[in-house]
C-alpha positions, 0 to 999 in steps of 0.5 A: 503520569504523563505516558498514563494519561497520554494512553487514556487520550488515545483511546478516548481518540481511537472512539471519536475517530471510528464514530466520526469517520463511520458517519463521515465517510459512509456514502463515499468510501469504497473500500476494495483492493483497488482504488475505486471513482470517489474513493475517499479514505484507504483501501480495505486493509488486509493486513495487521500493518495496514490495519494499524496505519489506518487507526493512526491516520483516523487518531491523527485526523481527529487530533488535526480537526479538533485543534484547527477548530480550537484554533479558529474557535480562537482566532473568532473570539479575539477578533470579536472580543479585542476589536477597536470598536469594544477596546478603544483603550488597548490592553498593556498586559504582556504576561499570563504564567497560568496562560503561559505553562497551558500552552506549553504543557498541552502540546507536549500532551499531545506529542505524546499521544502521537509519538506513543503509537507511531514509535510502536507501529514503526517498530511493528512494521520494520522489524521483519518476523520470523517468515514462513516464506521469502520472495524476492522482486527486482524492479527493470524498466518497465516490470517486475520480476519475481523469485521464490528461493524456498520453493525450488527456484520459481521465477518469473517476470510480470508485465502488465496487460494493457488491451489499449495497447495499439500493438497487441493483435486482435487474439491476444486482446481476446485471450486476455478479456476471456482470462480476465472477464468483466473484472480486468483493471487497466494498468493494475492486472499482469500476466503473471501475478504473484501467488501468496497463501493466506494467513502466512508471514512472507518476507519480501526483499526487493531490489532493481536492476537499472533504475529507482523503483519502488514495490507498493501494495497499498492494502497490504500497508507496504512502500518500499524502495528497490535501489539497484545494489541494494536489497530492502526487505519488508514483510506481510501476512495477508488475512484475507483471500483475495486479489490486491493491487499495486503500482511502483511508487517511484518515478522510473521512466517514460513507462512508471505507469506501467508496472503494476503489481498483482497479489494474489492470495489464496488458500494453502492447499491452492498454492501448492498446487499452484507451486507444483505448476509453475515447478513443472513448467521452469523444470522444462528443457530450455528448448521447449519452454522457448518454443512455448513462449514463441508460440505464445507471443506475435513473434511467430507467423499466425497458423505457424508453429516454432520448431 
């Protein structure tokens, strides 16, 4: 009877929540993969996860907000009704059963409202899916680096492009701002980003190699830890097409804010060209692929090329 009317109760909140944050909200929220100046609320979800965690905080403000007003509600008519001034003779009655068994029953009502949709969004979370695609990230001090096993071993690191950065030389800043354009996002856009295809289950195990740090991608509904020794896994389907961002989630060092993440999702048939791109380029002599990148970075005398 309990578990009955405690799903009633949810559902009548998952109305008042959508009604109350639509009028709440509706000038201030920007929902974006990224955060955005006066945003207020989360970013847009992408995922069944991050959609899910949404409808629980929204069930939780509503629950949060109608009990403070209770609360307060209370507080006023006792003050008013109990004052010195109305009661100069105070009241000796030390018992009220009725008074009593409501206030013992209605919290237990309201932890079952809770406790129902947590346990099934905890659960639906942290049990990874059958997944159609595995990539592994390792967090360093200060990037990440990436790895797909089920796609001939394609690796590479991600470092964020900050063009404030006092040692990136005129060209570079330039190459950058034509790749980025009016979209470029200081402290959230890399140099390589992570490539996913749309509406597929990726399972994501991360790990660290020095120090705590944590993989997180906030419209994607993920934050997990990467402990070295350790391999975590958690997974996401994304929904939509789309570049999302993220940041590590654990102090690490001098440089923490400088290890964004970038997801990129696209359509399938993108991907796999993407995919045959990046095995032709790890499929390069080691020689040439050191050449490559000689010529790509300041190491190398302007107007000069490595031999």
């Amino acid at each position: 009877m309990i578990f009955r009317c405690a799903l009633r109760m949810q559902k009548i909140f998952k109305v008042f929540s959508a009604v109350f944050l639509a009028n709440l909200f509706w000038a201030s929220c920007a929902f974006a993969s990224s955060a955005k100046d006066w945003q207020m609320g989360f970013q847009d979800a992408a995922t069944a996860v991050m959609r899910d965690i949404t409808s629980f905080h929204n069930l939780l403000l509503i629950i949060i907000i109608l009990i403070t007003v209770f609360v307060l509600a209370i507080l006023v008519y006792i003050m008013w009704r109990f004052s010195a001034a109305r009661n100069p003779v105070p009241s000796t009655t030390t018992h009220h059963t009725a008074l009593e068994m409501i206030w013992t029953v209605v919290p237990v009502i309201i932890l079952v409202v809770i406790v129902v949709p947590s346990f099934k969004l905890l659960y639906f979370s942290d049990v990874v899916p059958k997944a159609d695609m595995t990539i592994k990230a390792t967090g360093y001090q200060w990037y990440w680096s990436y790895e797909y096993p089920d796609h001939g071993n394609i690796s590479f690191d991600a470092n964020a492009v900050d063009l404030r950065d006092p040692e990136m030389s005129a060209e570079d800043k330039k190459k950058w701002r034509t790749k980025f354009g009016e979209d470029y996002k200081r402290l959230l856009d890399t140099d390589n980003n992570v490539v996913v295809p749309v509406n597929t289950t990726v399972r994501v195990q991360i790990t660290a190699g020095d120090v705590l740090h944590a993989w997180a991608v906030p419209a994607f509904g993920i934050k997990t830890d990467a402990v070295p020794g350790r391999l975590n896994e958690t997974w996401f389907k994304a929904e939509k097409v789309g570049t999302y961002y993220g940041q590590c989630s654990e102090l690490c060092g001098a440089r923490h804010g400088f290890m964004p993440i970038r997801v990129d999702v696209v359509t399938k048939a993108d991907f796999e060209s993407w995919v045959k791109r990046q095995t032709a380029r790890n499929n390069l002599p080691m020689k040439k692929q050191f050449v490559t990148f000689m010529n790509k970075t300041n190491f190398v005398t302007k107007g000069e090329d490595a031999k």
